[in-house]
C-alpha positions as CSV (number, residue, x, y, z in Angstrom):
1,X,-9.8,2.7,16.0
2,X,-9.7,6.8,15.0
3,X,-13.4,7.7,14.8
4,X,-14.1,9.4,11.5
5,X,-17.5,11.0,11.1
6,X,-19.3,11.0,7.3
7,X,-17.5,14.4,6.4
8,X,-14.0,13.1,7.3
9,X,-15.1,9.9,5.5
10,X,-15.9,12.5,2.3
11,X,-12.6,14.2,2.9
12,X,-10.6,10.8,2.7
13,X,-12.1,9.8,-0.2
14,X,-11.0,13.2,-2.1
15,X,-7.8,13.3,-0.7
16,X,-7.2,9.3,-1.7
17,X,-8.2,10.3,-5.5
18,X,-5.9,13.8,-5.2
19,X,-4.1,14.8,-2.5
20,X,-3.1,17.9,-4.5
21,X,-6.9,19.4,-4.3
22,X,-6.9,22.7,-2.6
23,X,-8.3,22.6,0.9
24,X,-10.9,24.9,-0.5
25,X,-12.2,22.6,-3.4
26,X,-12.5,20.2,-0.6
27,X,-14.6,22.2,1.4
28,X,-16.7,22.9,-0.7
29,X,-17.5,19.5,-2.3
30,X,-17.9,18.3,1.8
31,X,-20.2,21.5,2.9
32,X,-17.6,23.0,5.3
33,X,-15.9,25.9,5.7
34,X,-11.9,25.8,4.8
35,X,-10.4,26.4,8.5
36,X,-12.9,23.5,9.7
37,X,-11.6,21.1,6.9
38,X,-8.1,21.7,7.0
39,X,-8.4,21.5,10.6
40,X,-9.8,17.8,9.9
41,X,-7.2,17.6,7.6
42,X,-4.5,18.2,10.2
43,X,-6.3,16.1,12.9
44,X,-6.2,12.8,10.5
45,X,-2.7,13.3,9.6
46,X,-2.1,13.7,12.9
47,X,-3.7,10.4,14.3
48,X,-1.7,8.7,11.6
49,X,-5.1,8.1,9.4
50,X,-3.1,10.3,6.6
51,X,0.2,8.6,6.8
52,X,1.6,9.9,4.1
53,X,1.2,12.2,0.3
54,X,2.5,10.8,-2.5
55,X,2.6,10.6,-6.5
56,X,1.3,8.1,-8.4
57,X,3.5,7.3,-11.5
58,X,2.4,5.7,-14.8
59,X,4.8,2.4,-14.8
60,X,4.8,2.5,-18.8
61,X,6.2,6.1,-19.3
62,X,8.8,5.0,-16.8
63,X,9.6,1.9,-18.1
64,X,8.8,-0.3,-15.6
65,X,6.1,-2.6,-17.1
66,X,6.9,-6.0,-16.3
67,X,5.0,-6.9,-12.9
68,X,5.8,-9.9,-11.2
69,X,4.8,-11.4,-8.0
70,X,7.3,-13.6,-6.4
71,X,5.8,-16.3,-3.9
72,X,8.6,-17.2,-1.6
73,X,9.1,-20.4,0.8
74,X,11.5,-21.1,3.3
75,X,12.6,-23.3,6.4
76,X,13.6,-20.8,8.4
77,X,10.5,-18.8,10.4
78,X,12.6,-16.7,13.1
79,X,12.6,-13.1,13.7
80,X,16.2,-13.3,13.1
81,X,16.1,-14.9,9.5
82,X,12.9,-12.5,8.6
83,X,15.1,-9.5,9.7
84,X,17.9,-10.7,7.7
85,X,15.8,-11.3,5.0
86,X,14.3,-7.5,5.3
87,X,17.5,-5.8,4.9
88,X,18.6,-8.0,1.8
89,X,14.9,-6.8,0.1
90,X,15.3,-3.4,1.1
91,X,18.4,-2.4,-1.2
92,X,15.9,-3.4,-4.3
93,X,13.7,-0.6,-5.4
94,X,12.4,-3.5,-7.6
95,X,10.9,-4.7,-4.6
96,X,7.4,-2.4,-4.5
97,X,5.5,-4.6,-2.1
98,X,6.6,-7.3,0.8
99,X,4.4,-9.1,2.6
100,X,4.6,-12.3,5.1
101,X,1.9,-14.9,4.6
102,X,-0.1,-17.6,6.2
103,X,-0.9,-20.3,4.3
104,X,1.5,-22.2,1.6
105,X,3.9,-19.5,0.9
106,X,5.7,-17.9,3.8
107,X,6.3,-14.2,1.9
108,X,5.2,-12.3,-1.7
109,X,6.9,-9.8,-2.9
110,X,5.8,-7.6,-6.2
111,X,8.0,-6.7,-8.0
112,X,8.3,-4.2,-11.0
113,X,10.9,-4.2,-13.8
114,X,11.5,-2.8,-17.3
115,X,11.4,-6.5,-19.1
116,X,12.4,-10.4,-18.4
117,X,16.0,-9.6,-18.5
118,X,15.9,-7.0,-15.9
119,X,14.1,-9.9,-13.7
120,X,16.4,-11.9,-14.1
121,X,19.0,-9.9,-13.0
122,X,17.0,-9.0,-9.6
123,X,16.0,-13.1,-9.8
124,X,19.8,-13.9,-9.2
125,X,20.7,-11.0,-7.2
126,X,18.0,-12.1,-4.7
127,X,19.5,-15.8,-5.0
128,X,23.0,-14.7,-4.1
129,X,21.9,-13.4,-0.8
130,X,19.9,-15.2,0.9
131,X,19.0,-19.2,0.9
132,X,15.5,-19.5,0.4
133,X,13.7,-23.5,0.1
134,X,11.4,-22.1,-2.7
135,X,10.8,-19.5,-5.0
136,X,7.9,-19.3,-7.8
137,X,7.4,-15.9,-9.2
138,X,4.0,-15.4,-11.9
139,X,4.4,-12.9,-14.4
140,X,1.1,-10.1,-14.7
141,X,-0.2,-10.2,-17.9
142,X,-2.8,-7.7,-17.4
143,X,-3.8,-5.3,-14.5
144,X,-7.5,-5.2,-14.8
145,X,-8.0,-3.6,-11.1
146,X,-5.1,-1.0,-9.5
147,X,-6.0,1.6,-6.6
148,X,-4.2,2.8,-3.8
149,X,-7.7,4.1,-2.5
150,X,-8.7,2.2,1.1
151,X,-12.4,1.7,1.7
152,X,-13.6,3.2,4.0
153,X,-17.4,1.9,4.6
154,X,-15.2,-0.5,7.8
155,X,-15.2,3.0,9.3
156,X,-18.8,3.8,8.7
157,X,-20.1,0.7,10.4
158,X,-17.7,0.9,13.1
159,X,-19.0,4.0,14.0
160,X,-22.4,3.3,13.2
161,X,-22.2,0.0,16.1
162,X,-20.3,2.1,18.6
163,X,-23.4,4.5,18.0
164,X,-26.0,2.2,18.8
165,X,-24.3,0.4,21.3
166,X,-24.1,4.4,23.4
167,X,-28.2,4.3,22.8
């Protein structure tokens, strides 16, 4: 694990609730000079902490309000089938989120559409591709919790133990 001391702890934080703040705001809200921060900055994106800066988008104003998570099971656990199964799902921009399981379902997708019909579509377009034993897909009525933002108080007390273990 990357150790990250309290200021680049700070700086994540910012950058995870605007990436677009100039390296100077940042400073100054962590008590560092610029070159020192953006020197952080550069180090964490580096290391692969920062993998990436992107744009959240507001899903009504591009009309993709319909959020549905598709839980998937099959009889087929082999790398070969999962990378078969990866390269049907990655044509689908639908497809926002992909994940493999343990437990009763074997993957969950999220994905996002304009309405019902539009699932649908995607819903037989999956079908006609790949054999899958079981599909039950829920429909979001509500988000009531959304962030992108990782917490990072694992990395505090990571560093905190490797601390008092040097003592």
């Amino acid at each position: 694990m990357a150790k990250l001391d309290r200021i680049d702890r700070k700086i994540l934080n910012i950058l995870q609730e605007d990436c677009t703040m100039a390296v100077s705001e940042i400073s100054a809200k962590v008590a560092l000079s610029s070159t020192p921060c953006w020197r952080r900055i550069q180090r964490m994106e580096k290391e692969g902490i920062i993998s990436k800066r992107v744009a959240l988008l507001d899903p009504k104003k591009i009309n993709a309000e319909v959020t549905a998570f598709v839980a998937i099971k099959t009889n087929q656990h082999s790398n070969q089938w999962l990378n078969a199964f990866k390269k049907v799902l990655h044509p689908f921009p639908e497809v926002v989120e992909f994940y493999r399981m343990a437990g009763d379902i074997d993957y969950l997708l999220r994905v996002v559409v304009p309405d019902i019909a539009s699932f649908d579509k995607f819903y037989k377009n999956l079908m006609d591709r790949i054999d899958l034993t079981d599909v039950s897909t829920s429909f979001s009525m509500e988000q009531i919790k959304y962030t992108t933002a990782l917490p990072l108080n694992y990395t505090e007390e990571a560093t905190l133990i490797k601390n008092d273990d040097l003592a």
